[in-house]
C-alpha positions as CSV (number, residue, x, y, z in Angstrom):
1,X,-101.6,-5.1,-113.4
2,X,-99.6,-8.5,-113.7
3,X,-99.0,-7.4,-117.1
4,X,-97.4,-4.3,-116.9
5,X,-95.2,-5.5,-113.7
6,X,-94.1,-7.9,-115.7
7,X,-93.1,-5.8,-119.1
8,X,-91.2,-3.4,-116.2
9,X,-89.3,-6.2,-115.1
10,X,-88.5,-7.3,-118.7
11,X,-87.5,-3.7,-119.4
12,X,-85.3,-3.8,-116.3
13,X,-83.6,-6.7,-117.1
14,X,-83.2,-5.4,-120.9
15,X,-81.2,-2.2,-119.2
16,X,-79.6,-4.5,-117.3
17,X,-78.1,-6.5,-119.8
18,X,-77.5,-3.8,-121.9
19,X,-75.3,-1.8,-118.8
20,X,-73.6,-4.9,-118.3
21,X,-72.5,-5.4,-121.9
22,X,-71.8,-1.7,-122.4
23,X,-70.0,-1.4,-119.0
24,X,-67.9,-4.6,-119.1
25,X,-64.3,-3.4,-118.9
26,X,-65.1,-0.2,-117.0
27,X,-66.5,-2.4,-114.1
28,X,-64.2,-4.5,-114.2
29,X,-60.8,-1.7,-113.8
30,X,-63.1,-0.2,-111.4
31,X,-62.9,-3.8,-109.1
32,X,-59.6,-4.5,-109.8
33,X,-58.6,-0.3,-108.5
34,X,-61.3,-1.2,-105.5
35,X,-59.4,-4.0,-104.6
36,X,-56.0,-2.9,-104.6
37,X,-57.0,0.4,-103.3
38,X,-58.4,-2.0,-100.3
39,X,-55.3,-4.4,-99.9
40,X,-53.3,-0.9,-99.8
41,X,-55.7,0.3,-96.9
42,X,-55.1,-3.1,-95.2
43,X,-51.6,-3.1,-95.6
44,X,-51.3,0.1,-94.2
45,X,-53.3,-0.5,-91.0
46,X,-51.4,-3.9,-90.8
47,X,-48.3,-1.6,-90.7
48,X,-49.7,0.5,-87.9
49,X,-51.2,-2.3,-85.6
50,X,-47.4,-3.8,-85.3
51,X,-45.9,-0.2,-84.6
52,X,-48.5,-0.3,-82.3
53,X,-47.6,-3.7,-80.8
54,X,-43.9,-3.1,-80.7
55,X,-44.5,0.1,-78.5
56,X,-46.4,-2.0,-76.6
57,X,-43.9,-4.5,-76.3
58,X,-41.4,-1.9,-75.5
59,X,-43.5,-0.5,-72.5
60,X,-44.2,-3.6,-70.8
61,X,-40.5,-4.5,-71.2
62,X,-39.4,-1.4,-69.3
63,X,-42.1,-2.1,-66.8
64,X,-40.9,-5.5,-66.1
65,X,-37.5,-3.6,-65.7
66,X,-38.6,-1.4,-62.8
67,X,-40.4,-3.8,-61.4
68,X,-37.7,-6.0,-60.9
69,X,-35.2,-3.2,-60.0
70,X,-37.5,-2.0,-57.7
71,X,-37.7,-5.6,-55.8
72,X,-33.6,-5.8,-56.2
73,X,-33.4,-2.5,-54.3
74,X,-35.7,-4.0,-51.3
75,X,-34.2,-7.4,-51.3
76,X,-37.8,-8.4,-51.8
77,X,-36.8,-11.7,-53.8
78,X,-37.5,-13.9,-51.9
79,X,-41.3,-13.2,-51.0
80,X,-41.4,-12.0,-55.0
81,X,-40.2,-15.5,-55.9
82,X,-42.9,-17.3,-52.9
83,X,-45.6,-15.0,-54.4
84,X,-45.5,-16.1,-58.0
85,X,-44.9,-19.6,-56.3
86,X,-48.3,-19.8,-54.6
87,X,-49.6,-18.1,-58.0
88,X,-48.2,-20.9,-60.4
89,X,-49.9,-23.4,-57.6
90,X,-53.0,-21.8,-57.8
91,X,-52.8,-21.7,-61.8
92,X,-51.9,-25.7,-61.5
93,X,-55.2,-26.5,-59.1
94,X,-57.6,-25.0,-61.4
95,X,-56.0,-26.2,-64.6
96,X,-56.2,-29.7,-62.4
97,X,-59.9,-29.3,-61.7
98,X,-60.5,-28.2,-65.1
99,X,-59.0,-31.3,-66.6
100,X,-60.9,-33.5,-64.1
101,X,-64.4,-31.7,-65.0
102,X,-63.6,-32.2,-69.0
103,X,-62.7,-36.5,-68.3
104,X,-66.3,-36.5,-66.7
């Protein structure tokens, strides 16, 4: 049994080598078109993720807009600018107690 496992293996590497020597250049072309057929496919979705991001951009840019129109047309400023006030002093407390956790 060891024996003829072994001459299949020696036949399979034989093919092998043989495939390899007889396929040399087409394997190779057919890497080289994978891979710029792939850095085409990623430069495509590249393309679409920042079309995506600018629209993005855009939206949140008019939101900010009507937001702040809509707390211009109230004369909600001042409790807009406490709010984000008490937010920012929140932020700093927990940045604080994370800082003082890390130096332990």
């Amino acid at each position: 049994m060891t024996k003829k496992l072994e001459r299949k293996v020696a036949e399979l590497e034989d093919w092998i080598a043989r495939f390899e020597a007889s396929n040399d250049d087409k394997l190779e072309s057919s890497n080289l078109n994978f891979m710029v057929s792939q850095c085409k496919n990623l430069g495509e979705r590249l393309t679409q993720v920042e079309q995506s991001h600018r629209q993005l951009e855009a939206a949140l840019q008019q939101n900010a807009q009507v937001v702040n129109d809509f707390i211009s047309e109230r004369e909600l400023d001042e409790p807009w600018q406490e709010y984000l006030a008490g937010l920012q002093e929140d932020a700093d407390a927990a940045k604080e107690g994370e800082d003082a956790e890390d130096d332990k």
